[in-house]
One Martini backbone bead per residue (centre of mass of N, CA, C, O) as a GRO file, in nm:
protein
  144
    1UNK     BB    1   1.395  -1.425   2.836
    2UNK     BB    2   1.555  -1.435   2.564
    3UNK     BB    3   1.345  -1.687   2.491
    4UNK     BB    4   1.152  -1.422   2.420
    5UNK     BB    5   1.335  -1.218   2.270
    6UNK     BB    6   1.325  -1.425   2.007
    7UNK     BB    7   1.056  -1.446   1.935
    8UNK     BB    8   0.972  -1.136   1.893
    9UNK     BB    9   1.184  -1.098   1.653
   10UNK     BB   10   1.027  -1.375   1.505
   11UNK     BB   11   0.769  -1.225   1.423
   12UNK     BB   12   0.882  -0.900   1.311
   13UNK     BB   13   0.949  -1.094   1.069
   14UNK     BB   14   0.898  -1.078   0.781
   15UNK     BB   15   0.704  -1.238   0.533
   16UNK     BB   16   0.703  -1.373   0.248
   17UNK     BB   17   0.468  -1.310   0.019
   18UNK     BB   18   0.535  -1.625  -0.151
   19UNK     BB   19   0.640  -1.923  -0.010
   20UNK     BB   20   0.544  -2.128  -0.247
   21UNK     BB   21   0.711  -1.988  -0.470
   22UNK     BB   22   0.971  -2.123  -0.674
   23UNK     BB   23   0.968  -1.958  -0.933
   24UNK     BB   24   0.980  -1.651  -1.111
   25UNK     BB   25   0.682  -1.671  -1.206
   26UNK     BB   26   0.532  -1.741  -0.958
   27UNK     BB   27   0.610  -1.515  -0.841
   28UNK     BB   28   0.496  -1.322  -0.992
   29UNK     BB   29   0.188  -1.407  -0.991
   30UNK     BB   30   0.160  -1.354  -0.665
   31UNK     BB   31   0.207  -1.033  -0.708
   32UNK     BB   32   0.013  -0.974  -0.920
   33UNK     BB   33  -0.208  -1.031  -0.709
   34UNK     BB   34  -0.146  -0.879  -0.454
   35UNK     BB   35  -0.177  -0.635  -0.603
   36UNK     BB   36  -0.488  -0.618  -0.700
   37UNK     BB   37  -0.569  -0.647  -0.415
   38UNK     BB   38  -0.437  -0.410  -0.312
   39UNK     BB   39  -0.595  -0.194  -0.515
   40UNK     BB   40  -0.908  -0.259  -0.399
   41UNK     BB   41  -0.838  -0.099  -0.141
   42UNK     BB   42  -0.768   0.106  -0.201
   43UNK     BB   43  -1.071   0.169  -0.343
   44UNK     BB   44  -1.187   0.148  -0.093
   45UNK     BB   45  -1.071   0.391   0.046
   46UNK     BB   46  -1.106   0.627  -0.149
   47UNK     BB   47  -1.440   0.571  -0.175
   48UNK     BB   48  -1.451   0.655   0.182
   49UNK     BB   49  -1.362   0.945   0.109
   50UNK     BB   50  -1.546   1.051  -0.101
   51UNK     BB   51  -1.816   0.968   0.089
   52UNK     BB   52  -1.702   1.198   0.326
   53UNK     BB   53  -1.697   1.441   0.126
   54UNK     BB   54  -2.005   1.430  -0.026
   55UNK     BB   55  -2.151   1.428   0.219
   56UNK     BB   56  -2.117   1.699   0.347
   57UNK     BB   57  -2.170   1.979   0.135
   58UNK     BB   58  -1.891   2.163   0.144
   59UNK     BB   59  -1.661   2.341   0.020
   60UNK     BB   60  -1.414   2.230   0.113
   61UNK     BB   61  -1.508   1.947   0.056
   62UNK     BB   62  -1.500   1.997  -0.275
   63UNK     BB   63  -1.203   2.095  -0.285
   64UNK     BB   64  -1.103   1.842  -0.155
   65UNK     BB   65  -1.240   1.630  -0.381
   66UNK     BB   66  -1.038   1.762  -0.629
   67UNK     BB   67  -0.762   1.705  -0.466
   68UNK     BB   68  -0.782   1.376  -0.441
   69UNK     BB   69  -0.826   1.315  -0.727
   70UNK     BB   70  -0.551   1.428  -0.809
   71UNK     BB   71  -0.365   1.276  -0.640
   72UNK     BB   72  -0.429   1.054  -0.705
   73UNK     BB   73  -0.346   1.041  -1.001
   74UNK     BB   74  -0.038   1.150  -0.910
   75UNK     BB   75   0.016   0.863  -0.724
   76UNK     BB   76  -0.007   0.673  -0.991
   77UNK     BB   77   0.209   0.788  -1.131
   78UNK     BB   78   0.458   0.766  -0.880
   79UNK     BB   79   0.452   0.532  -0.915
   80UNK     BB   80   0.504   0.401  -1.188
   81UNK     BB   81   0.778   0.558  -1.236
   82UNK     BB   82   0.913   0.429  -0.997
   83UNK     BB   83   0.892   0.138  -1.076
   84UNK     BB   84   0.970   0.181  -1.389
   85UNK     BB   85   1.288   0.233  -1.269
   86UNK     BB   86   1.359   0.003  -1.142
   87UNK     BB   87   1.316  -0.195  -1.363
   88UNK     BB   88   1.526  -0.041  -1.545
   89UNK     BB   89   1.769  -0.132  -1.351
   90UNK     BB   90   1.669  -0.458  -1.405
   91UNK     BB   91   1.654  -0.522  -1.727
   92UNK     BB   92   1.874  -0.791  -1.713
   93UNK     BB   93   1.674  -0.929  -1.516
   94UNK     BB   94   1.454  -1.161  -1.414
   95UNK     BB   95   1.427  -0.945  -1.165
   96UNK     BB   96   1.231  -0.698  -1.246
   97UNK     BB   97   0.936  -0.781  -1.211
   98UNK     BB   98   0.976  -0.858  -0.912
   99UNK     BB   99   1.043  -0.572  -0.809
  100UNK     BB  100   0.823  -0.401  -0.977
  101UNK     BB  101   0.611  -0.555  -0.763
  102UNK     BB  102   0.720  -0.460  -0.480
  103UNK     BB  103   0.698  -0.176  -0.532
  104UNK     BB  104   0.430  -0.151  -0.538
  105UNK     BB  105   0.319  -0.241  -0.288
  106UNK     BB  106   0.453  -0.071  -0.103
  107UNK     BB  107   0.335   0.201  -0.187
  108UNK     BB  108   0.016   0.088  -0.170
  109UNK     BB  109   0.026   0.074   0.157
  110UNK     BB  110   0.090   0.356   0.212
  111UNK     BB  111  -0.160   0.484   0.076
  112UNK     BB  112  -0.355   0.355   0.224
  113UNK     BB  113  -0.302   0.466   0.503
  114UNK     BB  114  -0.285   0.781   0.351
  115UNK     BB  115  -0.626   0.734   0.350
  116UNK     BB  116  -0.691   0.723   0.618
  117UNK     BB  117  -0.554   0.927   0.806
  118UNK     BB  118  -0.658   1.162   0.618
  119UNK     BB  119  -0.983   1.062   0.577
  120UNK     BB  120  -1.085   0.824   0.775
  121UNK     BB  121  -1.041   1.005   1.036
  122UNK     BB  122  -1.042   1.149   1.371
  123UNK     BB  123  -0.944   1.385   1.603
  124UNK     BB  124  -1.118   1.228   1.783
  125UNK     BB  125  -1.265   0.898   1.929
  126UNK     BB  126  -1.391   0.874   1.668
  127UNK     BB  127  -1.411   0.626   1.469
  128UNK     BB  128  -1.324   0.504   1.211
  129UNK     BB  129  -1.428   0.400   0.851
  130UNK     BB  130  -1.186   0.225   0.870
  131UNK     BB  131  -0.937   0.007   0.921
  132UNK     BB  132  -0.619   0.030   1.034
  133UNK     BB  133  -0.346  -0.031   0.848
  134UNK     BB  134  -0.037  -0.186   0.807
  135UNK     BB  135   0.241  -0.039   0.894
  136UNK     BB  136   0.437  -0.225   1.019
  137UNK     BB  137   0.416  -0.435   0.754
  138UNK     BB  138   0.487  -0.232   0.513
  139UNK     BB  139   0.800  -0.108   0.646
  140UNK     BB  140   0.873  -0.414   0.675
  141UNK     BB  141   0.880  -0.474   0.362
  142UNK     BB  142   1.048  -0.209   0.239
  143UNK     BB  143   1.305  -0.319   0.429
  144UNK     BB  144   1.390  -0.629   0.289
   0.00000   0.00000   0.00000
């Protein structure tokens, strides 16, 4: 039993984002591939929301579709400043480069999660219109 409940530990152990990456050059580099892609997920989910909501024709729905322009606006300004800070505060070592690509992919993991949530899941048993995003791989990246 103990050597069920130790592998089920080490399975929720989260994996290094880049395990192969061995220089600091190499770790940024794969940190920032994942960026990108982990961008374009963001960008799917927002534009699913985007035609979610203008499909609909309906005036809540059309002042939703300009404060959620407005809202992804504001938190790309707050992931930048968020993350801008973090690397400003490592700006003598190395590593700051590192952890400020580590800060943007957990925020926009979180972000990406807060768009399916808020726009496309449904109250009822409707399946969403995106796969759910891994909510709990996120939260363990951001606490390691």
């Amino acid at each position: 039993m103990s050597a069920l409940l130790f592998a089920l530990a080490l399975a929720s152990v989260p994996q290094p984002r880049c395990p192969n990456a061995v220089t600091t050059i190499e770790v940024n580099t794969c940190l920032g591939a994942a960026l990108m892609d982990l961008d374009k997920e963001m960008d799917r989910y927002y534009d699913a929301a985007v035609a979610r909501l203008t499909a609909e024709h309906r005036a809540p729905a059309n002042d939703a579709l300009s404060e959620l322009a407005r809202a992804q606006t504001a938190w790309r300004t707050y992931r930048d400043a968020e993350c801008g800070a973090v690397y400003s505060y490592w700006r003598e070592g190395t590593i700051r480069t590192t952890v400020a690509l580590d800060c943007q992919i957990s925020l926009t993991r979180l972000r990406v999660f807060s768009l399916w949530r808020d726009w496309l899941t449904y109250p009822d048993s409707t399946p969403p219109i995106l796969p759910r995003p891994d909510l709990a791989a996120a939260l363990a990246e951001g606490l390691r």
